[in-house]
C-alpha beads as a LAMMPS data file, in Angstrom:
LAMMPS data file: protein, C-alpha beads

137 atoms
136 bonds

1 atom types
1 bond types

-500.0 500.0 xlo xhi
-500.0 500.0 ylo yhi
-500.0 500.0 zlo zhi

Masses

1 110.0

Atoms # bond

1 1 1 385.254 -328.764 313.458
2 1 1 386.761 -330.372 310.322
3 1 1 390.748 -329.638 308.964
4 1 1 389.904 -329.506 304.994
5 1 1 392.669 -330.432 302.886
6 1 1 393.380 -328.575 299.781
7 1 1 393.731 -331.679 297.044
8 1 1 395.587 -329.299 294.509
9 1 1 397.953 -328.135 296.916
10 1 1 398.447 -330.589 299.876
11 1 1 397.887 -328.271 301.885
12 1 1 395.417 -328.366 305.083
13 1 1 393.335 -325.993 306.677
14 1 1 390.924 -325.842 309.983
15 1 1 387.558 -324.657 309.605
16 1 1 384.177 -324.219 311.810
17 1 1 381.102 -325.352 310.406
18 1 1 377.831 -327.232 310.721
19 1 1 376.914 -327.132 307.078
20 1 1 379.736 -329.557 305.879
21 1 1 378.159 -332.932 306.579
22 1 1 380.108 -335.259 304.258
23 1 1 383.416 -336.081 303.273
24 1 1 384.342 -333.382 300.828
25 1 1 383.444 -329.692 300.051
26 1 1 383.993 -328.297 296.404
27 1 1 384.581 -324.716 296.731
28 1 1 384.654 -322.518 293.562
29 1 1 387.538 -319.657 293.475
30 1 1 388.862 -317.554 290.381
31 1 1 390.842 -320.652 289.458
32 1 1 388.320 -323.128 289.191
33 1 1 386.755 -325.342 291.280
34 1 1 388.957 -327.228 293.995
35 1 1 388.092 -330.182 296.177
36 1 1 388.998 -330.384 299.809
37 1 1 389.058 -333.536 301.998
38 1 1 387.546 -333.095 305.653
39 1 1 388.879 -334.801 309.159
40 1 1 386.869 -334.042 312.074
41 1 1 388.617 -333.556 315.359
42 1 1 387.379 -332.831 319.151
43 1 1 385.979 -329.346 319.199
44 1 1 385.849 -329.530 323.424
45 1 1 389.462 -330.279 323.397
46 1 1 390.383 -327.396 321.308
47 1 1 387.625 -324.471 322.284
48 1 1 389.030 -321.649 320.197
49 1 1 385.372 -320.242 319.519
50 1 1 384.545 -319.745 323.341
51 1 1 387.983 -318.034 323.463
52 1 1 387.371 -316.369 320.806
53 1 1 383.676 -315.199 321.520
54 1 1 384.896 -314.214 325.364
55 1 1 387.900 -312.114 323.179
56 1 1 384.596 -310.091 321.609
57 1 1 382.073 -310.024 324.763
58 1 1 385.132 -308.474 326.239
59 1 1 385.406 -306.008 323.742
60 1 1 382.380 -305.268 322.291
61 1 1 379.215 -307.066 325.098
62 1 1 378.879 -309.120 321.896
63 1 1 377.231 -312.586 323.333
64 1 1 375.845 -313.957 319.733
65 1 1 377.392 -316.053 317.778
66 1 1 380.404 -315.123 315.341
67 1 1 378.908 -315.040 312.206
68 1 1 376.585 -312.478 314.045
69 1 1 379.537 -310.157 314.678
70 1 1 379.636 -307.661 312.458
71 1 1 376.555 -306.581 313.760
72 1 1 378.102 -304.559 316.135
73 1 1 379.694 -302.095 313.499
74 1 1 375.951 -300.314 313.593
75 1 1 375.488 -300.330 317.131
76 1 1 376.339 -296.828 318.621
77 1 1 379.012 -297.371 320.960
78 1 1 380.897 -299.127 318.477
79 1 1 384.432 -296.508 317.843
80 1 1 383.339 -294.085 314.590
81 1 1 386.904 -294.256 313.214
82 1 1 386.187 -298.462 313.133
83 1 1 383.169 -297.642 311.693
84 1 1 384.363 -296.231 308.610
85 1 1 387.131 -298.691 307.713
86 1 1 384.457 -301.386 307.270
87 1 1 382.521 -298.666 304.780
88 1 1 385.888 -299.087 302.880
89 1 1 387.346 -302.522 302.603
90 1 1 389.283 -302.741 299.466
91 1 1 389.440 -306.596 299.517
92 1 1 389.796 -309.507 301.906
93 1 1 393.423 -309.768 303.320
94 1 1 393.911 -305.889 302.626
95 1 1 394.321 -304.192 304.951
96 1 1 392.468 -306.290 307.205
97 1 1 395.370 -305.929 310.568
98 1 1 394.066 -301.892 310.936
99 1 1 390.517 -304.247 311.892
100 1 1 389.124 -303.522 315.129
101 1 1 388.322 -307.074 315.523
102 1 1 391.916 -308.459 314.758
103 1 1 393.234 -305.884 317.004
104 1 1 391.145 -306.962 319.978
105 1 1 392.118 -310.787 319.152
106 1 1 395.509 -309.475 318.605
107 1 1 395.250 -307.815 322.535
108 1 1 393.457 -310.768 323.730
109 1 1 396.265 -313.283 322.429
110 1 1 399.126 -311.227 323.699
111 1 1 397.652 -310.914 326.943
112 1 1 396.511 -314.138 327.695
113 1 1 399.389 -316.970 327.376
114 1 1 396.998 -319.931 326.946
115 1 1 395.483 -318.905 323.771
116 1 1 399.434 -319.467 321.930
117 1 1 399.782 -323.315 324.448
118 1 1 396.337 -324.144 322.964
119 1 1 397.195 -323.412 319.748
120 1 1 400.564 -325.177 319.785
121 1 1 398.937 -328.092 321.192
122 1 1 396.383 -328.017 318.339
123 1 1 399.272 -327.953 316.183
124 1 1 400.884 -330.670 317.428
125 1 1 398.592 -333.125 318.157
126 1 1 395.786 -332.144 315.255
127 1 1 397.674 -330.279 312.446
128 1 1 401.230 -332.368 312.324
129 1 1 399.810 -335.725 312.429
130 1 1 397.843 -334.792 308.945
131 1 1 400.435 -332.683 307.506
132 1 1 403.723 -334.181 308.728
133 1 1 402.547 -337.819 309.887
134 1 1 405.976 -339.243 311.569
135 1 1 407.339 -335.936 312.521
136 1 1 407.698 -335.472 316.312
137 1 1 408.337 -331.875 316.718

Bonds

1 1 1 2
2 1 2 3
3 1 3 4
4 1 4 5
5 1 5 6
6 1 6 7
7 1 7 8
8 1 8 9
9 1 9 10
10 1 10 11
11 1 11 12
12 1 12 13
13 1 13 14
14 1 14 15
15 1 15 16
16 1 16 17
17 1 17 18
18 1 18 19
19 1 19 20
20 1 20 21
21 1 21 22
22 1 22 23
23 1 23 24
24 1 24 25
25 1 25 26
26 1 26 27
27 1 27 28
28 1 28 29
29 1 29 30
30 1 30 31
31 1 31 32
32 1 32 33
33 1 33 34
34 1 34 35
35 1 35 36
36 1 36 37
37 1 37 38
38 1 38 39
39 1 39 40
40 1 40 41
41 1 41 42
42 1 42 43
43 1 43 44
44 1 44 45
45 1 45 46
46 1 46 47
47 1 47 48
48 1 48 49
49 1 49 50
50 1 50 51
51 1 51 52
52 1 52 53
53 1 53 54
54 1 54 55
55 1 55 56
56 1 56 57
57 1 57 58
58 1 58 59
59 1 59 60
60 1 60 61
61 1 61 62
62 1 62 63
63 1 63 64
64 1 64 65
65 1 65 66
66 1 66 67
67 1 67 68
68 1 68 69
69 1 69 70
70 1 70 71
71 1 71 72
72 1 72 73
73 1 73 74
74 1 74 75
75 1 75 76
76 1 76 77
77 1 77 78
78 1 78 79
79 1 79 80
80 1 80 81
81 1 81 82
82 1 82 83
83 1 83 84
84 1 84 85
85 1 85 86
86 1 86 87
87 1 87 88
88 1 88 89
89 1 89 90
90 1 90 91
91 1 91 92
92 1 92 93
93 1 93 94
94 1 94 95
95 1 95 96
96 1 96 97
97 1 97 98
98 1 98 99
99 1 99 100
100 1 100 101
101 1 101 102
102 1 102 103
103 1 103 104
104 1 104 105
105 1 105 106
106 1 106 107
107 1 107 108
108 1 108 109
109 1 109 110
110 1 110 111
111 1 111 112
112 1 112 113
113 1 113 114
114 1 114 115
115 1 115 116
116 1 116 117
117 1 117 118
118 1 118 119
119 1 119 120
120 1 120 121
121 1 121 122
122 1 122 123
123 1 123 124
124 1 124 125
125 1 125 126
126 1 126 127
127 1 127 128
128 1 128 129
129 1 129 130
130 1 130 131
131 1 131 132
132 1 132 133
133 1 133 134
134 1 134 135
135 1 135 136
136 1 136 137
């Protein structure tokens, strides 16, 4: 796992991936392309994708990877009504909290108290360090 900061902006963000191998990734959006700096951290320390991929087998007996996920949407027990928001997504970030998927995460992390410690712990000891070095809470 790798926390990619945005040059342009200073700002940072945490992806998963295996494909980024060296130090920066150039990513191309509307506004041209931008340049982000990578830091890899301990990915046992901080196992959001098992959580997350338990959050799914839970929901859905999904037990492939992530990127497999939206294979489910043509499977038949997967809910009709689910099934026809994803034939009409009108862009990414619109829309997207009437998903079936961020409502199960949603259930998942309001159920389960560990997933918000885990995630304030990444925070604190992954996320501030880069962003606010010096800051203690």
């Amino acid at each position: 796992l790798y926390t990619i900061k945005l040059e342009a902006f200073s700002v940072k963000m945490v992806v998963k991936t295996s494909e980024i191998t060296g130090k920066n990734v150039d990513v191309r959006t509307k506004e041209g392309l931008i340049t982000f700096g990578l830091e890899k951290y301990d990915e046992a320390s901080y196992d959001f994708v098992s959580r997350v991929k338990e959050c799914f087998a839970d929901a859905f007996d999904f037990s492939g990877e992530l990127n497999k996920l939206h294979e489910v949407i043509q499977t038949p027990d997967f809910p009709e009504k689910s099934k026809l928001f994803y034939n009409s997504i009108t862009g990414f970030g619109k829309g997207d909290r009437k998903s079936i998927f961020i409502e199960k995460f949603h259930e998942s992390w309001d159920s389960d108290p560990t997933w918000e410690a885990l995630y304030h712990q990444f925070i604190r000891e992954v996320v501030q360090p880069v962003l606010c070095p010096g800051e203690k809470e």
